[in-house]
C-alpha positions as a Python dict, from the first residue, in 0.01 Angstrom:
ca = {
    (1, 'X'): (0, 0, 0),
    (2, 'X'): (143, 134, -317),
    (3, 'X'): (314, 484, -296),
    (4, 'X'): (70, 585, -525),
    (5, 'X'): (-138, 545, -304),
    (6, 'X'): (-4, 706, -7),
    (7, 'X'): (62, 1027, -251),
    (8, 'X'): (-267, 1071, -346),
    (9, 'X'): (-379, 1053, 48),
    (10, 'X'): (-181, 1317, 101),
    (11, 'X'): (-201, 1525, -206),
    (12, 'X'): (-605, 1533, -87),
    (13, 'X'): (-526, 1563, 246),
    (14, 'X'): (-368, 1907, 146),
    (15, 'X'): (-624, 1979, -92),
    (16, 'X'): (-880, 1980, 125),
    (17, 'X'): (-713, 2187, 444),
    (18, 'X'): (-610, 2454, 194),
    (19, 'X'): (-963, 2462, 18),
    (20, 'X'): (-1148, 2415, 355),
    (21, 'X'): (-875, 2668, 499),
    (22, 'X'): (-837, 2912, 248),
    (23, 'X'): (-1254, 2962, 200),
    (24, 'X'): (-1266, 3061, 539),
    (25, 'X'): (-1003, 3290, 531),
    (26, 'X'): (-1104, 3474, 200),
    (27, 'X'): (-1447, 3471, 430),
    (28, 'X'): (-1321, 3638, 691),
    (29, 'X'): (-1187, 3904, 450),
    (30, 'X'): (-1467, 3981, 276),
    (31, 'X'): (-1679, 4012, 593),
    (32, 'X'): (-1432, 4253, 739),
    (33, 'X'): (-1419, 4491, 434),
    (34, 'X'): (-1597, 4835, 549),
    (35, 'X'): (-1868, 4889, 329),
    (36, 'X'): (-1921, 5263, 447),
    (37, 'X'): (-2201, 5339, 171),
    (38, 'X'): (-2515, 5217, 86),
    (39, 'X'): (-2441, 5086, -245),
    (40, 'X'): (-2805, 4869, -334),
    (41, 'X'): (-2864, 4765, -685),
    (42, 'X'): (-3168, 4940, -750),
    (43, 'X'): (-3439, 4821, -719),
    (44, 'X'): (-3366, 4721, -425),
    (45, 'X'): (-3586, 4546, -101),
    (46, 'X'): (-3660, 4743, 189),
    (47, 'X'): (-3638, 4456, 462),
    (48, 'X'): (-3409, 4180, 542),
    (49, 'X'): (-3640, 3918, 432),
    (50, 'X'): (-3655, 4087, 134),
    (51, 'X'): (-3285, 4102, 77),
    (52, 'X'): (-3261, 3718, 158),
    (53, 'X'): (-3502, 3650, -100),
    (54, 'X'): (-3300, 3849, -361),
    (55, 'X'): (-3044, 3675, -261),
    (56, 'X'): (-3183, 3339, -315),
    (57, 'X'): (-3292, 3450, -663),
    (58, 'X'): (-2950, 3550, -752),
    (59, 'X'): (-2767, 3203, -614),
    (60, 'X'): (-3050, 2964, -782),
    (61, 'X'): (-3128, 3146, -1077),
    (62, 'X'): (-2915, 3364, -1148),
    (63, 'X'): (-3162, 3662, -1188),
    (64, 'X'): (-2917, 3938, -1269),
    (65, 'X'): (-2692, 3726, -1561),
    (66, 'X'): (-3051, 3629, -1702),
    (67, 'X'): (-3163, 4010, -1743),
    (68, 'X'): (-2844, 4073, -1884),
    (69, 'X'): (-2784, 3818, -2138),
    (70, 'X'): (-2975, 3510, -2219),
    (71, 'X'): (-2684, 3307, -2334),
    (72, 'X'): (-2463, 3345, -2093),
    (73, 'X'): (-2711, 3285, -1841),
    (74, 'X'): (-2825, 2926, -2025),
    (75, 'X'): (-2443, 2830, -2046),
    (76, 'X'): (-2379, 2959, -1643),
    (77, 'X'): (-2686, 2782, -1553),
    (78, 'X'): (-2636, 2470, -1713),
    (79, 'X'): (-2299, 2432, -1586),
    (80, 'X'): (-2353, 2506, -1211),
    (81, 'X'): (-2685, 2338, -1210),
    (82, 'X'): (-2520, 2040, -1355),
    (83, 'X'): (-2231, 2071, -1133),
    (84, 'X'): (-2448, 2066, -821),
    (85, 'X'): (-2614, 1732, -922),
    (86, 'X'): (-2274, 1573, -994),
    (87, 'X'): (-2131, 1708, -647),
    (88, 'X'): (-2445, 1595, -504),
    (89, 'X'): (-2408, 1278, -659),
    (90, 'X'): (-2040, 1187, -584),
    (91, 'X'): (-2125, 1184, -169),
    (92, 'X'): (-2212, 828, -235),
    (93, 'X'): (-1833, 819, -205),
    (94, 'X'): (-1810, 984, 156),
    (95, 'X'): (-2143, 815, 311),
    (96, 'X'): (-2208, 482, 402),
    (97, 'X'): (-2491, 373, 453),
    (98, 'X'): (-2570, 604, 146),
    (99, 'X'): (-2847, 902, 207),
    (100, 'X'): (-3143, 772, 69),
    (101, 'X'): (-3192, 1140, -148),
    (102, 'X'): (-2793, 1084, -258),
    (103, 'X'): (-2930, 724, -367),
    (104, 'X'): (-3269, 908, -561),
    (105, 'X'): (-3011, 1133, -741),
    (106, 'X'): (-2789, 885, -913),
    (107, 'X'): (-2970, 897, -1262),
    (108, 'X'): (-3005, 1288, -1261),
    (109, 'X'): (-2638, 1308, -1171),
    (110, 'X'): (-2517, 1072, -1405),
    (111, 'X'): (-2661, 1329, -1701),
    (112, 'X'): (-2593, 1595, -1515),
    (113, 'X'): (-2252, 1586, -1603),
    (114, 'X'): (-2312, 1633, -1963),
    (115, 'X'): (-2482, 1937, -1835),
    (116, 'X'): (-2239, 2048, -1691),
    (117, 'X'): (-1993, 2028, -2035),
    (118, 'X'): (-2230, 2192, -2271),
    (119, 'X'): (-2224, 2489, -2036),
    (120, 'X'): (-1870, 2486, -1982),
    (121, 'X'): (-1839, 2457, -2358),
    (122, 'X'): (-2084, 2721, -2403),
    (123, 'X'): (-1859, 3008, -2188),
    (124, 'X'): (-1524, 2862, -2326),
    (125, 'X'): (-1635, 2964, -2693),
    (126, 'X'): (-1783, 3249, -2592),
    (127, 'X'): (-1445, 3396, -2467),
    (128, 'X'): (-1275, 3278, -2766),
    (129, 'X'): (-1529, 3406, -3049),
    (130, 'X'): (-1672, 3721, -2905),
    (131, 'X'): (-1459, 4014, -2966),
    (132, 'X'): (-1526, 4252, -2672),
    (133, 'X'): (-1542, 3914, -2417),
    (134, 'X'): (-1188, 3797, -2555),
    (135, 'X'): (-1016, 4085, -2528),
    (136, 'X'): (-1086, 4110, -2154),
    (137, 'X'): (-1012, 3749, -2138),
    (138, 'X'): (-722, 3675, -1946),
    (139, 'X'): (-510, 3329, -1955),
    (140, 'X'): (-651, 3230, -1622),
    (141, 'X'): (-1039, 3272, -1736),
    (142, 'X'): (-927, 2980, -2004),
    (143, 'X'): (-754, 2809, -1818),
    (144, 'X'): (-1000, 2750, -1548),
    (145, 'X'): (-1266, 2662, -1823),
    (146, 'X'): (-1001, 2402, -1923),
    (147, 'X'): (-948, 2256, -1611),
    (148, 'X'): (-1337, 2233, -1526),
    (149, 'X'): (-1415, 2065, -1904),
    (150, 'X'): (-1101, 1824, -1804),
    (151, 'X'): (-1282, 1690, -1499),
    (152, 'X'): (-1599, 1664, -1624),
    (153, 'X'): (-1511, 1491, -1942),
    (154, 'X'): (-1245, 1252, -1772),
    (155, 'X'): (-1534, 1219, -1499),
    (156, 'X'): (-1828, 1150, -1813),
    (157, 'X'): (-1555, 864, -1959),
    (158, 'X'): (-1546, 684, -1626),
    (159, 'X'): (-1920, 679, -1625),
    (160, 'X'): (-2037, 621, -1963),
    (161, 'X'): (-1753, 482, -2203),
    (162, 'X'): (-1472, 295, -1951),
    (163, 'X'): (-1599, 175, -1629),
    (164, 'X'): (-1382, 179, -1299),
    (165, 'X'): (-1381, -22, -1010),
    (166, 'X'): (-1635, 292, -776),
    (167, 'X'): (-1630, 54, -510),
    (168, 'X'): (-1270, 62, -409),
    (169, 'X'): (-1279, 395, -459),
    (170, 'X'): (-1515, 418, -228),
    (171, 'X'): (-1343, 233, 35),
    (172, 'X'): (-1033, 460, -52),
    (173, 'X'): (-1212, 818, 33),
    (174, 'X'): (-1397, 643, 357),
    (175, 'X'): (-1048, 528, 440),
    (176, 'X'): (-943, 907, 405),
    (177, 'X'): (-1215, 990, 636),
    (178, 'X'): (-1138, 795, 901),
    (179, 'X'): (-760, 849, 919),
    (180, 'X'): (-750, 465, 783),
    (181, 'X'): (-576, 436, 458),
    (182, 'X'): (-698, 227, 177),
    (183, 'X'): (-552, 101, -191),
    (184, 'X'): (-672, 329, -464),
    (185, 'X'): (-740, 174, -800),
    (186, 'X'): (-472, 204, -1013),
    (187, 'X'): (-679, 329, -1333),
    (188, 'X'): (-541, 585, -1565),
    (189, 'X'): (-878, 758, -1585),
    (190, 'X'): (-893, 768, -1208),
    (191, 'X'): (-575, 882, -1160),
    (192, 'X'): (-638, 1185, -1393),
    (193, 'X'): (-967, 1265, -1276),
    (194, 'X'): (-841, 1283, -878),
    (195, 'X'): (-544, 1479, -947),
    (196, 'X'): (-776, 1753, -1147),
    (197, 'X'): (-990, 1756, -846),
    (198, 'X'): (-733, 1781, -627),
    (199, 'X'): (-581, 2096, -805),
    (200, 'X'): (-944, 2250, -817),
    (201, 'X'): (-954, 2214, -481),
    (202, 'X'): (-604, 2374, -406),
    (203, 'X'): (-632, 2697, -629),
    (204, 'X'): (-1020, 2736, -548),
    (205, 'X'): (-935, 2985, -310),
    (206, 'X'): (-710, 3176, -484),
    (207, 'X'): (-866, 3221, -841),
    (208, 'X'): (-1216, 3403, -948),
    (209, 'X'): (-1437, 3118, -872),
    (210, 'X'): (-1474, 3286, -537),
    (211, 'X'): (-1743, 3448, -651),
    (212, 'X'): (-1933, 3141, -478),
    (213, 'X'): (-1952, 3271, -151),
    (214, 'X'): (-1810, 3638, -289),
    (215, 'X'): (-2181, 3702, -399),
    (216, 'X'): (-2305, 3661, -5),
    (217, 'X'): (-2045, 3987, 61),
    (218, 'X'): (-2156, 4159, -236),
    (219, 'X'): (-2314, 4529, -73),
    (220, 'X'): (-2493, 4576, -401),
    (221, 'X'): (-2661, 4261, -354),
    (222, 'X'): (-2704, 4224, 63),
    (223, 'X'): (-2786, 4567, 179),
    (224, 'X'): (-3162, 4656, 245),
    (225, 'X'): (-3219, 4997, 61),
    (226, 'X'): (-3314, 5182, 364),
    (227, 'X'): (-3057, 5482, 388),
    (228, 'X'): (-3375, 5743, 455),
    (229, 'X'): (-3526, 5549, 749),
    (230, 'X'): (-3200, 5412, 888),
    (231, 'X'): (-2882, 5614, 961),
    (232, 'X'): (-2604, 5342, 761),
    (233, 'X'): (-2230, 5362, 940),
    (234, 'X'): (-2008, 5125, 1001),
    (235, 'X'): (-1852, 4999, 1324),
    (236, 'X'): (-1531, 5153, 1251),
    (237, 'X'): (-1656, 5492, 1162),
    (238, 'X'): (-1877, 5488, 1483),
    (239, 'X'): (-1568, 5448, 1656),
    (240, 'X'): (-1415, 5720, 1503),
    (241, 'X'): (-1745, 5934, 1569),
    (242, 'X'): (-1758, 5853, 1912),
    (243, 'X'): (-1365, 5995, 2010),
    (244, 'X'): (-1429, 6295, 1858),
    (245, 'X'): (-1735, 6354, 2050),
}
């Protein structure tokens, strides 16, 4: 086992308890923010069901970016469609036997990833040449464009232009799995492409691409607009209520 290896093990090791670790936590936050208005996007939906099918229009399609502007919304789409498919695709890596739907998805995630460039490419220059969107750029908005184009185009070399040895790095994420560590390929591509990943995975939590599970806590987005039929308070200013009473 080469000490390459074993640093990579733990480098994802790491990764994941601070990505798995840190979602939950920013989680937790958001769920205990007091939301003490009713603060609906109008129009809203009167009913729950109604709010979860907003909701679903706003994750999958992106309903609000496309009334607002059609480019963005092809570039945002295109990348997180395309990133889906490839994320999708890449759990032939932590499943054996392989899921017979991961297996039906290999083609579409193969082109996903180009996909999932052109959009990436499509926001990057669209901070960079629009005035009003650059100057409210800041470095970090580049530089997590950068880091996503860097694993998907290190991650479109592997599979198109220089092939690497998938099944050892198969063996080498199972081995991760089960506590049972394995020789990772020594490939420069590889190499690159996990310790990208890896970093993703580390500053996930920390950075604006918490907007992922953000827009599940958004109040604009999950409350039912209902303020005339239903008295809306929270549980702390019930509380509050209640001892002066």
């Amino acid at each position: 086992m080469s000490a390459l290896s074993i640093t990579y093990a733990g480098l994802f090791y790491i990764a994941t308890i601070l990505l798995v670790g840190g979602l939950a936590y920013k989680c937790w936050l958001y769920y205990k923010v007091p939301a003490p208005l009713k603060i609906p996007t109008t129009p809203a939906p009167i009913t729950r069901s109604g709010v979860s099918y907003r909701l679903f229009k706003e994750v999958v399609f992106f309903e609000s970016l496309f009334k607002s502007n059609k480019w963005i919304w092809l570039f945002g789409w295109l990348f997180h469609f395309g990133l889906l498919l490839v994320l999708l695709r890449h759990l032939r890596y932590f499943t054996e036997p392989v899921w017979f739907w991961v297996n039906w998805i290999q083609p579409l995630g193969k082109y996903a990833s180009l996909m999932m460039i052109i959009g990436l490419s499509g926001l990057l220059l669209r901070r960079i040449v629009v005035d009003r969107v650059r100057y409210i750029s800041s470095p970090s908005d580049h530089l997590m464009l950068l880091l996503l184009l860097a694993i998907g185009v290190t991650g479109v070399l592997m599979t198109f232009f220089y092939p690497v040895d998938v099944v050892s790095m198969k063996i080498f994420f199972l081995g991760l799995m089960r506590f049972d560590l394995q020789p990772l390929p020594m490939d420069l591509l590889i190499l690159v492409h996990l310790a990208l990943v890896a970093l993703l995975m580390i500053i996930f939590p920390f950075s604006k691409l918490l907007h992922a599970p953000g827009v599940f806590f958004s109040p604009t987005r999950n409350q039912v607009d209902n303020p005339r039929e239903k008295r809306h308070i929270t549980a702390w200013a019930l509380k509050l209520e209640q001892q002066k009473s």
